[in-house]
C-alpha positions in Angstrom: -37.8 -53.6 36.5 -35.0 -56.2 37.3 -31.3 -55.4 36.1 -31.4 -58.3 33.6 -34.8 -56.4 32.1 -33.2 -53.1 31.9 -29.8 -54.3 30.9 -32.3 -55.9 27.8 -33.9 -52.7 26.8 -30.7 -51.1 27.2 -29.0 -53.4 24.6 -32.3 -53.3 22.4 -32.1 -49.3 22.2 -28.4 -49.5 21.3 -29.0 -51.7 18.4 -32.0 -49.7 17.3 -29.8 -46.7 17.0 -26.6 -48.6 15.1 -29.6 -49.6 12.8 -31.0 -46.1 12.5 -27.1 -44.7 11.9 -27.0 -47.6 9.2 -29.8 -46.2 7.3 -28.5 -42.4 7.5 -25.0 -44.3 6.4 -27.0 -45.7 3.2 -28.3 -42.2 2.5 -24.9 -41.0 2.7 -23.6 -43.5 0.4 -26.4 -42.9 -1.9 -25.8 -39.8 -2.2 -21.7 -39.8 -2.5 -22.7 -42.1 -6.0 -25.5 -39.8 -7.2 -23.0 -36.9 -6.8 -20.6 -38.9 -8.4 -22.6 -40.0 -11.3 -23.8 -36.7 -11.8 -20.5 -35.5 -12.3 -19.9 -38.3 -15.3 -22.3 -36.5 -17.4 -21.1 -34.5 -19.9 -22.7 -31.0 -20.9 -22.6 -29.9 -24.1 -20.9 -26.5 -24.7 -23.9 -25.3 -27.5 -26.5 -26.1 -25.0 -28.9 -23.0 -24.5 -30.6 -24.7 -21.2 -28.9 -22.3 -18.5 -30.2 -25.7 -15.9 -28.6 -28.8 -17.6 -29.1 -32.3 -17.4 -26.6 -32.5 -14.4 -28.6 -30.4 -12.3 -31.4 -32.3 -10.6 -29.2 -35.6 -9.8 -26.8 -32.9 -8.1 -29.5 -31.4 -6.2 -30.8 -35.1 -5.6 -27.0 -36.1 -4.4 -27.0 -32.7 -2.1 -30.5 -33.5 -0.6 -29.8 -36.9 0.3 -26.5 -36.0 2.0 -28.3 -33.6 4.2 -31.0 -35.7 4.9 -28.1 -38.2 5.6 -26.5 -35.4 8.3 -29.8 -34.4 10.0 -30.8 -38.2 10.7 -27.4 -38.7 12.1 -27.3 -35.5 14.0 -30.7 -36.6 15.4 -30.0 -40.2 15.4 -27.0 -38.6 18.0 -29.3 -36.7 20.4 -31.1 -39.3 21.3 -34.0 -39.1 18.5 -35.3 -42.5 17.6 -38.0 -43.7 14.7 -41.1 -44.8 16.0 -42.3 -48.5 15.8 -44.8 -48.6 13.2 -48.0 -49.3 13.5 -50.5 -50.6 11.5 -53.7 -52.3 11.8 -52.9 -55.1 8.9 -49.4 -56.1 9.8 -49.1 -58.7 12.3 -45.3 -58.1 13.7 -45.4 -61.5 15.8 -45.3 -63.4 12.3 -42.5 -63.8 10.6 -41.1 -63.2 7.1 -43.0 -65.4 4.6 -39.7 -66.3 2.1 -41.9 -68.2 -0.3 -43.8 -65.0 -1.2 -41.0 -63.2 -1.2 -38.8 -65.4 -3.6 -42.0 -66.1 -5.7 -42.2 -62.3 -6.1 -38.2 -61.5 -6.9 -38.4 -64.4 -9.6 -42.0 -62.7 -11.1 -40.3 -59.3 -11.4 -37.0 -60.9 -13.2 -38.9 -62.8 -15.7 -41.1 -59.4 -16.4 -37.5 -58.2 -16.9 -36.9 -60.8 -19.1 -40.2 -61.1 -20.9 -40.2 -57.3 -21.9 -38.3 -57.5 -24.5 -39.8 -61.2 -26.4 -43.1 -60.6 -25.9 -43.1 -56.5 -25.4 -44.4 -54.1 -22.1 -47.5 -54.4 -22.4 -47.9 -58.3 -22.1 -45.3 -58.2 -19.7 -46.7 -55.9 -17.3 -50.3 -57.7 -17.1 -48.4 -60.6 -16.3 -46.5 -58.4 -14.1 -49.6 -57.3 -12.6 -52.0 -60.4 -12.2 -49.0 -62.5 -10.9 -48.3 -59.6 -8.0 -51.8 -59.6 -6.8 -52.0 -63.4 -7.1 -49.1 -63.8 -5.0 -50.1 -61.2 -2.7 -53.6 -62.7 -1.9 -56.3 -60.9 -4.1 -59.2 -62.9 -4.7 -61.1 -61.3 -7.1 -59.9 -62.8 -9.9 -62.4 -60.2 -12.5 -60.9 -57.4 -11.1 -57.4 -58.2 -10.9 -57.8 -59.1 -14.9 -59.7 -55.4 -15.7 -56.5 -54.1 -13.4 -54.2 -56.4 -14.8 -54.9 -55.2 -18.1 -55.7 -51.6 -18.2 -52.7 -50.3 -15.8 -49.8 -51.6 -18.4 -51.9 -50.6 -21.5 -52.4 -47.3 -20.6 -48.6 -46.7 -19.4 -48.0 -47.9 -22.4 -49.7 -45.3 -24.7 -49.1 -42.5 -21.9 -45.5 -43.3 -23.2 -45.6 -44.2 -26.4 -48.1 -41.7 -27.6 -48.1 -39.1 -25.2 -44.3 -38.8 -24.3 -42.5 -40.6 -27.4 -41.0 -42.9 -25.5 -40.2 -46.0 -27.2 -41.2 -49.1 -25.1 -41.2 -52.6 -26.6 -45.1 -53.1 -28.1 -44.2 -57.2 -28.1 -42.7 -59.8 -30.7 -42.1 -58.5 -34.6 
């Protein structure tokens, strides 16, 4: 290996670790607002539930900072993620933005949609536009899928968990 070679991978490995510490840094912050959050909400003093509703985010908060310590700590001693691999991805191509935008402005009209024409229409129009976009061709199938994934979240809400979710325009 020439000098200018190694003095490249040298270079490479330091940015892949100031990336790696950046993503322990986000778990960090992540967790620092969970905690933070968590403390906002209020308990009620009558309350028989010995747990509360603060408890999971808090235990979320405390996980994430630890996982946030360990990644650092190993981060530190040299530890490093492995490149990933898979057989579908094609790393030498780049990003394709046109997907990517068309797919950000799909989810903020769902967003929008929801409540003028309710969930359910919204998330099969969700649904067929994402597989669309992303390159299904089986048009039959995406419409079954299309269909049947917002309907039945839907009623697994609605009827099963009473959870009010927008049925569409009144």
């Amino acid at each position: 290996m020439t000098s200018s070679q190694l003095e490249h991978n040298t270079v490479s490995k330091r940015q892949a670790g100031l990336s790696e510490f950046g993503v322990a840094g986000l778990l960090a912050v992540l967790g620092g607002i969970v905690l933070f959050e968590a403390s906002r909400v209020s308990e009620s003093l009558t309350q028989s539930n010995p747990l509360g509703p603060r408890t999971v985010p808090i235990a979320v908060g405390i996980l994430l900072l630890i996982t946030a310590g360990l990644l650092a700590l190993d981060i530190a001693r040299g530890g490093q993620g492995e490149a990933e691999e898979a057989e579908d991805v094609d790393l030498s191509r780049g990003t394709d933005w046109l997907t990517l935008l068309a797919l950000v402005a799909l989810f903020a009209a769902t967003g929008q949609l929801i409540p003028l024409i309710g969930f359910p229409a919204s998330g099969i129009f969700l649904f067929f536009g994402v597989a669309r976009l992303l390159g299904s061709r089986r048009l039959w199938l995406d419409i079954v899928v299309s269909v049947t994934v917002p309907l039945a979240a839907f009623l697994l809400f609605t009827q099963g968990l009473g959870v009010y979710l927008p049925a569409g325009p009144s």
